[in-house]
GUZA-86574 format. One record per residue (C-alpha): x, y, z. Coordinates in steps of 0.05 Angstrom, whole numbers. Layout:
N
+--------+--------+--------+
!      X !      Y !      Z !
+--------+--------+--------+
!      X !      Y !      Z !
...
+--------+--------+--------+
// end
This chain:
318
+--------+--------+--------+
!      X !      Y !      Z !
+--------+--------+--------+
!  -1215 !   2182 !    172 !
!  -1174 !   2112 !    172 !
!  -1229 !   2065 !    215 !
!  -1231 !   2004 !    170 !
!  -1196 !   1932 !    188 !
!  -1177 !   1895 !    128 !
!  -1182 !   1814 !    145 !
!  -1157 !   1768 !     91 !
!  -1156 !   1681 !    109 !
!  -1137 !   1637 !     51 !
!  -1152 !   1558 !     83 !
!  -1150 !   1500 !     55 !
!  -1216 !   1508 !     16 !
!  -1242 !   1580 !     19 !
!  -1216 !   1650 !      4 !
!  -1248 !   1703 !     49 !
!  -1236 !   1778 !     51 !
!  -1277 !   1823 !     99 !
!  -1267 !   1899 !    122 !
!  -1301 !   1916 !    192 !
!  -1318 !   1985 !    215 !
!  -1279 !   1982 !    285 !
!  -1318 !   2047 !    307 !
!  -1373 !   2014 !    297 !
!  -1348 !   1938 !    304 !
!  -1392 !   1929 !    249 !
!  -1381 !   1887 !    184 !
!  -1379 !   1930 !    120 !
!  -1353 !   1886 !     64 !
!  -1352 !   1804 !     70 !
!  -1340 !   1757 !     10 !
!  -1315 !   1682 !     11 !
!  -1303 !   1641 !    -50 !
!  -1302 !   1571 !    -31 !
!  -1247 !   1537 !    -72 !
!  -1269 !   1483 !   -130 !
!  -1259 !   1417 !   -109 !
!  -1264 !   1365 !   -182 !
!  -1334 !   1319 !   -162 !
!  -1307 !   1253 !   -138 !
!  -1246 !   1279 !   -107 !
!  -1237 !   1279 !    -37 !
!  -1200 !   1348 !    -33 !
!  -1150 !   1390 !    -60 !
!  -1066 !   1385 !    -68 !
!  -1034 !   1448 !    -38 !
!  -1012 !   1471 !    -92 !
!  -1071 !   1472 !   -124 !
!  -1102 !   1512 !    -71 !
!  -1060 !   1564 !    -84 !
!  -1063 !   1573 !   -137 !
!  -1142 !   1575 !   -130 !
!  -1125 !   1633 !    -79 !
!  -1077 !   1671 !   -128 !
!  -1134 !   1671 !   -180 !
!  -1194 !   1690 !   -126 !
!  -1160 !   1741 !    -81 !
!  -1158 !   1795 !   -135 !
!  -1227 !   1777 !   -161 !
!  -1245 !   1788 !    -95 !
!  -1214 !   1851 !    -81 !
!  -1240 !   1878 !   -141 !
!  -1308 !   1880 !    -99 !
!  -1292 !   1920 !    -49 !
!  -1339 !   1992 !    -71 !
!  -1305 !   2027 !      3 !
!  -1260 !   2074 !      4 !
!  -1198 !   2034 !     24 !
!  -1165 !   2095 !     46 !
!  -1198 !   2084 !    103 !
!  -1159 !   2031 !    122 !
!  -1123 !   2034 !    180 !
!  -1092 !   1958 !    187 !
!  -1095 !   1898 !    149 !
!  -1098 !   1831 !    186 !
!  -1077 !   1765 !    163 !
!  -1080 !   1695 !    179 !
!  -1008 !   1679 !    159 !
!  -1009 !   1611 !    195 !
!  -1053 !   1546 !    222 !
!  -1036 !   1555 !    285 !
!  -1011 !   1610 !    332 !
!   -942 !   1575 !    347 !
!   -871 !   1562 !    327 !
!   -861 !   1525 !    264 !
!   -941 !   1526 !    238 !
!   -942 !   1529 !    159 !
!   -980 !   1522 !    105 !
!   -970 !   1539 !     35 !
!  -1038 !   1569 !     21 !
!  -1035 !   1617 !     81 !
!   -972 !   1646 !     49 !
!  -1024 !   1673 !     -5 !
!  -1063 !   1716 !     47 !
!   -997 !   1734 !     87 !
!   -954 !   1760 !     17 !
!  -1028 !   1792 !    -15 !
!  -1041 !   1833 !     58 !
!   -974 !   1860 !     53 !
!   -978 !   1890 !    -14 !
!  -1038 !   1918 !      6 !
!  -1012 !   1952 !     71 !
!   -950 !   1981 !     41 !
!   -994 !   2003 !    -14 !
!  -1043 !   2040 !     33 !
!   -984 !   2061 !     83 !
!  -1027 !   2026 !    139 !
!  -1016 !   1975 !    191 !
!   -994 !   1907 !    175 !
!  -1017 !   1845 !    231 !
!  -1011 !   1777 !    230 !
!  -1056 !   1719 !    269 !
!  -1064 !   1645 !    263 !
!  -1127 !   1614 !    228 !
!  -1146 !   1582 !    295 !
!  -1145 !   1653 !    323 !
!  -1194 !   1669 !    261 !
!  -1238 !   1621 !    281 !
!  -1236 !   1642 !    361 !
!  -1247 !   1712 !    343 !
!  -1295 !   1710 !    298 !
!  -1336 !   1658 !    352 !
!  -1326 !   1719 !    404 !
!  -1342 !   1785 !    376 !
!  -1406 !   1795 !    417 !
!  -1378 !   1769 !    482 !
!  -1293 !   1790 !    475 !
!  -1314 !   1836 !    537 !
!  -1338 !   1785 !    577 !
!  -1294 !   1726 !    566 !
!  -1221 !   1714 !    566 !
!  -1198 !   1665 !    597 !
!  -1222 !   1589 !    623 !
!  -1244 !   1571 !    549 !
!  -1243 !   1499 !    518 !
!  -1243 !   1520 !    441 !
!  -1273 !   1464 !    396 !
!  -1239 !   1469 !    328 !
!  -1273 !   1423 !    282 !
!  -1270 !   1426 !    205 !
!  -1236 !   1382 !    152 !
!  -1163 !   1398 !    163 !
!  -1178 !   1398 !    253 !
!  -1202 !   1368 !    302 !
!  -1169 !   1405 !    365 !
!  -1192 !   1410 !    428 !
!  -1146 !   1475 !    465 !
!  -1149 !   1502 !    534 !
!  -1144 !   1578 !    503 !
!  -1143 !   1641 !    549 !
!  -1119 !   1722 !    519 !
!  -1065 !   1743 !    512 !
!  -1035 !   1815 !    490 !
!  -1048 !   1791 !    417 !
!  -1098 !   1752 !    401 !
!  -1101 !   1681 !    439 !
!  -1057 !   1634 !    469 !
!  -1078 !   1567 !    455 !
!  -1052 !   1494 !    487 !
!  -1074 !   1436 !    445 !
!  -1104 !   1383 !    500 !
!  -1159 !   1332 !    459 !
!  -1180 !   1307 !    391 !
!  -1176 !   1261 !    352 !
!  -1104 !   1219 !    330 !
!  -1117 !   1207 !    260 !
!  -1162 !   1233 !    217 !
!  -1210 !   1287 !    240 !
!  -1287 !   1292 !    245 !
!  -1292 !   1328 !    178 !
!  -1251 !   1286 !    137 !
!  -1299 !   1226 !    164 !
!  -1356 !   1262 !    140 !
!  -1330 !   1273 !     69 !
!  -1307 !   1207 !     60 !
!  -1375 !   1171 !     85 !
!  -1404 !   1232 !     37 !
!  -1366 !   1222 !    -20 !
!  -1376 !   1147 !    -20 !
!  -1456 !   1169 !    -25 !
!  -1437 !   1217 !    -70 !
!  -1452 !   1272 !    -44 !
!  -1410 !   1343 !    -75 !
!  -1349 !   1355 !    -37 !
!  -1340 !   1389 !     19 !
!  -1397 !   1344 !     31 !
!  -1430 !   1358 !    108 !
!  -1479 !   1419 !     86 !
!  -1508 !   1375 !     37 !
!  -1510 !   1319 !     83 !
!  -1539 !   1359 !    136 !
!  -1593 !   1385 !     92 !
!  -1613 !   1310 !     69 !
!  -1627 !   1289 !    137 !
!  -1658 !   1353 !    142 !
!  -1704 !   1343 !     81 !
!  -1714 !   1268 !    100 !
!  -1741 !   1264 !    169 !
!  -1759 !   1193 !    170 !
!  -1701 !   1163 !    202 !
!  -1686 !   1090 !    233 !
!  -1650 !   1105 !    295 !
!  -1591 !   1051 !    294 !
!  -1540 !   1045 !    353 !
!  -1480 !   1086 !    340 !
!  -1404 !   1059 !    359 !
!  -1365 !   1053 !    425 !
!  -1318 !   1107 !    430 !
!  -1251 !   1094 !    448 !
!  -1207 !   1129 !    479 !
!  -1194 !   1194 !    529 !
!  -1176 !   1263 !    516 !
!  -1154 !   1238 !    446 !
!  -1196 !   1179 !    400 !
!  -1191 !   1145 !    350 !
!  -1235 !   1153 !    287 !
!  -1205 !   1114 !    225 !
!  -1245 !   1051 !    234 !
!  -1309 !   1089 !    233 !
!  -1303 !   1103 !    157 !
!  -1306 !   1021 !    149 !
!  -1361 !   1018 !    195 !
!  -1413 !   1069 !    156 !
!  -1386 !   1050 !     91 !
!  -1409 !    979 !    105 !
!  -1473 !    997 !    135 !
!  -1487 !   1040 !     69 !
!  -1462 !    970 !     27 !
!  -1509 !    940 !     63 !
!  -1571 !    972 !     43 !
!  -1585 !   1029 !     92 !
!  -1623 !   1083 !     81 !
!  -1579 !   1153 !     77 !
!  -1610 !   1191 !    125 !
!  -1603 !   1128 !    176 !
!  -1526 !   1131 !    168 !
!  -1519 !   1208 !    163 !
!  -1566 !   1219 !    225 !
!  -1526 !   1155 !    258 !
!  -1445 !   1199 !    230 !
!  -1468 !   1261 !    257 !
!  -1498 !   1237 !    326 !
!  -1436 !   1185 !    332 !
!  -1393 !   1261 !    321 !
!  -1430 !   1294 !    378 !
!  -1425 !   1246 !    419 !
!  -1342 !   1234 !    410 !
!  -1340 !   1317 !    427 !
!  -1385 !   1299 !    495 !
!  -1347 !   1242 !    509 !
!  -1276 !   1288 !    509 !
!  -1306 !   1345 !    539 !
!  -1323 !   1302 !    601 !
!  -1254 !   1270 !    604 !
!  -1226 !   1343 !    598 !
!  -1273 !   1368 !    649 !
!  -1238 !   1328 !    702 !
!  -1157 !   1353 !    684 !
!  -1180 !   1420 !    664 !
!  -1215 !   1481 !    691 !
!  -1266 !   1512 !    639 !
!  -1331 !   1556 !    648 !
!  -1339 !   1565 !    569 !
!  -1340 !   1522 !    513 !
!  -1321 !   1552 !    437 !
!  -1347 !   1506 !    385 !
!  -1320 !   1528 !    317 !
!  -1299 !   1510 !    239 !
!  -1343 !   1485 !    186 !
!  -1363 !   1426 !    225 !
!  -1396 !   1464 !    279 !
!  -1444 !   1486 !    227 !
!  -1478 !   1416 !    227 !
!  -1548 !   1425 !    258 !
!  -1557 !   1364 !    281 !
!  -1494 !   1374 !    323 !
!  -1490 !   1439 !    350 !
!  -1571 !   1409 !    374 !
!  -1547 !   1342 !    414 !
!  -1491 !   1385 !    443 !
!  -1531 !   1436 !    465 !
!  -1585 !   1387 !    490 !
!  -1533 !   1353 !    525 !
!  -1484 !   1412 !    561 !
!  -1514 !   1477 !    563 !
!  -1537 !   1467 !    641 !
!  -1456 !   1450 !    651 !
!  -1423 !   1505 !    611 !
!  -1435 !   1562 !    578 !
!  -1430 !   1540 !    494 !
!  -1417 !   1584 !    444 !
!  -1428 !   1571 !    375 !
!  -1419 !   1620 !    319 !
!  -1468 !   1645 !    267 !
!  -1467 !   1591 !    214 !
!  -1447 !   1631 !    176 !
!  -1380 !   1649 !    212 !
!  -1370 !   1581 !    233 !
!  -1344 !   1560 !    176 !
!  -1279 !   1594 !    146 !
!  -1281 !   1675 !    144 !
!  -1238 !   1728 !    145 !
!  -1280 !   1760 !    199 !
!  -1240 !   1741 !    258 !
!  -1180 !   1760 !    236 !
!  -1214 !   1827 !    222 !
!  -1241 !   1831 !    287 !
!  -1179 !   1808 !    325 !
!  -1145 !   1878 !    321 !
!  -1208 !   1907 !    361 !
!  -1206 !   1859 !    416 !
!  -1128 !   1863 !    418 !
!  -1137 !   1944 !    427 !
!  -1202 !   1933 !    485 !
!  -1160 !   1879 !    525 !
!  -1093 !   1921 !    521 !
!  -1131 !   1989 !    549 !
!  -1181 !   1956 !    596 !
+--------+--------+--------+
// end
């Protein structure tokens, strides 16, 4: 009986394969290899990410104890985003690797954007319940996108209207993390300092400028100088992350008055942070209704795009 979903997602920094069971939307097989960044470096090249990918998908594959003739569609994120013109070299892995695969196994071959990964995988409890008036959150070291996103007949239409104009939220974090040295990517580790070290000064944190879009570029001066000057660690990382929280509260309200939302996705490796996905839910969860992903699936997965078949198929019959 063919029942399985193949997802594959090869991002920036982690190669993820997972097979869901969509009789029983239930996970089967998940593995992600996050992709080996040299210590001191502040990421990877493209190519070398690829070529990361090329080396991780078979050793990857080579897990899989299923019977993959059970398969009845393979789904790839082929793409950053889901519109005209969105590339990236290391998606191109995925896409070329998922193809082999489905001609292999005679099965269905589908295609999504990583951003519909990431909306997906935030959704696949609720898909039933919500599909349209959503303000995704996409926050992680390549994005930060705010997107008025509503279904469509596969997967989800998404309008880019906030973030940030330079660099994004996780960048800032690995660059205030790498100057501490902390391993790269460097926000888990970050977030489990502050976690370990309670005692923290509570210090002012910047004005934000700005409306729907900021700027964030001459916060990495700011904390680097703080750090120069002789602050504790957990000071500036509690000060970063609460500063970060307070930039997506500060667009959300902007948004709220050009834009009609009820539910609020906050996704990518950023939403992970604790100390984040806390002030925002301290600070919105009487206004909207948030949704964060496991930790786990917030950060990059091939679960969404596993899932996404299964929620194209429910909103097409309903």
């Amino acid at each position: 009986m063919k029942n399985y979903i193949l997802g594959i997602d090869t991002s920036a920094y982690t190669t993820s394969i997972a097979i869901i069971d969509k009789q029983m939307d239930q996970v089967v097989f998940d593995m992600r290899k996050i992709l080996q960044v040299p210590y001191g470096q502040k990421g990877l090249r493209q190519q070398d990410a690829v070529f990361q990918h090329l080396k991780n998908l078979p050793e990857i594959f080579g897990e899989i104890d299923i019977d993959l003739n059970r398969v009845d569609t393979v789904s790839v994120s082929s793409r950053p985003r889901n519109v005209e013109n969105s590339y990236m070299p290391v998606f191109t892995v995925g896409q070329n690797f998922g193809k082999v695969i489905a001609k292999t196994l005679s099965c269905n071959y589908v295609e999504y954007s990583h951003q519909e990964n990431h909306i997906g995988a935030s959704l696949i409890e609720q898909y039933k319940t919500i599909n349209n008036s959503i303000l995704a959150i996409h926050i992680s070291g390549g994005t930060s996108e705010f997107l008025s996103v509503c279904k469509s007949s596969a997967g989800y239409k998404a309008d880019i209207i906030g973030g940030s104009k330079d660099i994004t939220f996780g960048q800032l974090i690995d660059r205030i993390g790498n100057t501490m040295h902390f391993p790269f990517p460097c926000g888990k580790h970050m977030d489990k300092f502050i976690d370990d070290n309670t005692n923290v000064e509570m210090i002012k944190t910047p004005r934000i400028s700005g409306d729907e879009y900021i700027n964030l570029s001459g916060m990495e001066n700011y904390y680097i100088n703080l750090y120069n000057n002789k602050y504790e660690k957990q000071t500036i990382i509690y000060s970063l992350f609460k500063y970060i929280s307070e930039c997506i509260i500060y667009i959300i309200n902007n948004l709220k008055n050009k834009h009609e939302f009820k539910t609020i996705i906050v996704t990518g490796g950023v939403a992970s942070n604790s100390t984040i996905r806390k002030i925002i839910l301290e600070q919105l969860e009487n206004q909207f209704k948030i949704i964060f992903p496991s930790i786990k699936n917030s950060s990059d997965n091939a679960i969404g795009t596993a899932f996404l078949p299964i929620i194209d198929r429910w909103y097409d019959e309903a």
